[in-house]
C-alpha positions in Angstrom: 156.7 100.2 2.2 160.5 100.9 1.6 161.7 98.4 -0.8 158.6 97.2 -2.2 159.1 99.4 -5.8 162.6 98.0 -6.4 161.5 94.4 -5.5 158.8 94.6 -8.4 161.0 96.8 -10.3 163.0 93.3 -10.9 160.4 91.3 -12.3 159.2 89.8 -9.0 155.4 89.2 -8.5 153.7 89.2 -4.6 152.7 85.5 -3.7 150.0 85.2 -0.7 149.8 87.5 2.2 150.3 85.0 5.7 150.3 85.5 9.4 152.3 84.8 11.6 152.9 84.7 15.2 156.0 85.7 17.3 155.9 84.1 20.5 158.0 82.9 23.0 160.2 80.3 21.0 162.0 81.3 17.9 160.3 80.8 15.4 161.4 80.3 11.8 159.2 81.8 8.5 156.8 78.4 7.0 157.2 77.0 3.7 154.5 78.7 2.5 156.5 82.6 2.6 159.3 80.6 1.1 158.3 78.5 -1.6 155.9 79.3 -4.4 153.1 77.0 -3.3 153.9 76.6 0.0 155.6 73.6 -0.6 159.5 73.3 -0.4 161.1 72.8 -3.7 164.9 72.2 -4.9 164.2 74.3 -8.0 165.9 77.8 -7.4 162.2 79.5 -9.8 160.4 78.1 -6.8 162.7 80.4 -4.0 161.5 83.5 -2.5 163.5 86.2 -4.1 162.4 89.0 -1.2 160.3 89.0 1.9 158.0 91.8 3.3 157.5 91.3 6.8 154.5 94.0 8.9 155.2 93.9 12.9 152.0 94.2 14.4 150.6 94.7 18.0 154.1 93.8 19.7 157.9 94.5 19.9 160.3 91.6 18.4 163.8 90.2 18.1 165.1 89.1 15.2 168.1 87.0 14.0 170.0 85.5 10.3 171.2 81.9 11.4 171.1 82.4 15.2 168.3 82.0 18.0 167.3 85.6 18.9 166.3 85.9 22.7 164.8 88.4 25.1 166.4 87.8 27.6 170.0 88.5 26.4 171.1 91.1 24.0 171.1 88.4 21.4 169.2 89.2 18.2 167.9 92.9 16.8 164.8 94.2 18.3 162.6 95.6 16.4 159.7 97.6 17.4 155.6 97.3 16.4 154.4 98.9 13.4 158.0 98.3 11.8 158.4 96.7 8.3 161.3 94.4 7.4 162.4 93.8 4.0 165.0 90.5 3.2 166.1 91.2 -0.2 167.5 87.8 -1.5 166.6 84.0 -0.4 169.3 83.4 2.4 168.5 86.3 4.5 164.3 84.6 3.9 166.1 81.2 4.8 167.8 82.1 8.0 165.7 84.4 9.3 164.5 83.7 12.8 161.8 85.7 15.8 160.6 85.4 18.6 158.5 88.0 20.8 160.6 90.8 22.8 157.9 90.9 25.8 155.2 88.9 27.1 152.8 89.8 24.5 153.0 87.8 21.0 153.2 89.8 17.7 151.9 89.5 14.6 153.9 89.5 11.6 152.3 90.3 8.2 154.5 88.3 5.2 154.5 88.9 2.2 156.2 86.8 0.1 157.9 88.2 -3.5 158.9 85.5 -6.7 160.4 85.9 -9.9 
């Protein structure tokens, strides 16, 4: 878990472990990784401060502010068993996935707060 230490090294506290799946239309990550609560919130206390995402059982794409797709170069793949860690609440904000194959992944999130 590269990245977790220095996360809680700041002060920040884990907030609910979700699933989620990557499928075949980009999906963003829910309210619930990004607010503490799950429910969105003006108040920068309330922001996600880092995100720990798990790739399980599939390959995906991945993409900050754009629509990743499989079927062009467009987006990062990244491949199963992978973890991803956004460090600050605009890479949480923009990130997007959808699945790299036919089969959908499941991502593990794990939302950090200060």
């Amino acid at each position: 878990m590269s990245g977790v230490q220095e996360v809680l090294d700041t002060g920040a506290v884990p907030g609910t472990t979700i699933s989620i799946a990557s499928t075949d239309s980009a999906v963003v990550l829910t309210d619930a990784a990004l607010y503490r609560g799950g429910v969105a919130s003006t108040y920068e206390k309330d922001k996600v401060v880092a995100v720990l995402i798990s790739v399980e059982t599939a390959d995906i794409r991945i993409g900050w502010g754009i629509t990743p797709n499989p079927a062009t170069p467009l987006g990062h793949p990244v491949k199963v068993n992978s973890e991803i860690m956004l460090t600050c609440w605009s890479q949480a904000y923009k990130f997007k996935h959808v699945r790299e194959g036919s089969t959908s992944a499941v991502l593990q999130v794990t939302p950090f707060f200060k």
